[in-house]
N, C-alpha and C positions, 0 to 999 in steps of 0.2 A: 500339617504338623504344627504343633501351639510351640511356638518359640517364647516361651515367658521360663524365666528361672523358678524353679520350685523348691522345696523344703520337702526333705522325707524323715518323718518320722519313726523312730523305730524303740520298742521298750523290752527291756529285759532285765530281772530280777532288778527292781529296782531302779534302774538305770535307763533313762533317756539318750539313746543316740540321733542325733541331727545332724544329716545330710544334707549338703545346697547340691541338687541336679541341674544340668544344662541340656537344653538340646542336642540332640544326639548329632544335628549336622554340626555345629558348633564344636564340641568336643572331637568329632572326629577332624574337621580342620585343625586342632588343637593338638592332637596327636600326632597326623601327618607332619606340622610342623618343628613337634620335635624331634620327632624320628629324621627327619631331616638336616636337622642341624647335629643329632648326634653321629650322620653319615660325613656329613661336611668334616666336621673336627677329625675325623682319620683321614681323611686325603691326602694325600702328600704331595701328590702329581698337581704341579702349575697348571697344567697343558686342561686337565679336567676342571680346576676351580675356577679358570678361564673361562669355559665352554658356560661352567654353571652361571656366572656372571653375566657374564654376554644374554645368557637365556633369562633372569630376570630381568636386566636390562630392557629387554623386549618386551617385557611384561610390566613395565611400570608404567602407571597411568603419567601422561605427557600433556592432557586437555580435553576438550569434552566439545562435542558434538553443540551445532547451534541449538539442538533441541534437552542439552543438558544430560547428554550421556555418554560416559568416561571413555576416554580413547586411550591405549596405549601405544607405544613407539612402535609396534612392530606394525599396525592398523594403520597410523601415521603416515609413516613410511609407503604404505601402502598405496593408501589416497595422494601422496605425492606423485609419484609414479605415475597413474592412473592421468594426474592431472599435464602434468608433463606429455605422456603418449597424445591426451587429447590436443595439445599447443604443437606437438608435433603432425598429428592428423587436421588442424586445421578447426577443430571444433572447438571453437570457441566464438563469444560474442562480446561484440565491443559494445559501450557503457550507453553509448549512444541508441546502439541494435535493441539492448534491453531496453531502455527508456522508451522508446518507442514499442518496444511490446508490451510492456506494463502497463501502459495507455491503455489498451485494449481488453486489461483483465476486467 
């Protein structure tokens, strides 16, 4: 799909109409997102605008990957966990274990 903004022309008696189009993924992120914000603004309930909170919370990018790709809190979280179980399982190596294996690549 050509993500470039375009110009649509349109002519009638006279009259020149122009249009700016966007990508349609675009637009629809763009829609979704107000549709969203105009569900937000009737909320009333804490307890839900809480929940909605929390859940972008998780969804916001926190840091990025050694190789330069975006991580957010709830991935985070994840790879913490993950690295915790392994200090608990014993699998890990000390600075030394790798230096000495690094030798060897």
């Amino acid at each position: 799909m050509d993500d470039r903004i375009s110009l649509v022309v349109f002519m009638d008696a006279n009259i020149i109409f122009i249009y700016r189009t966007q990508p349609f993924k675009v637009m629809k992120v763009h829609t979704i997102k107000l549709d969203i914000i105009k569900k937000i603004i009737q909320v009333r309930d804490s307890n839900v605008l809480n929940k909605i909170n929390k859940l972008l919370d998780e969804e916001l990018i926190v840091g990025y990957t050694p190789n330069g790709t975006p991580i957010n809190l709830k991935a985070y979280k994840k790879r913490i966990k993950k690295a915790e179980r392994d200090v608990e399982l014993n699998k890990i190596m000390s600075q030394d274990e790798l230096k000495k294996e690094s030798e060897l690549w």
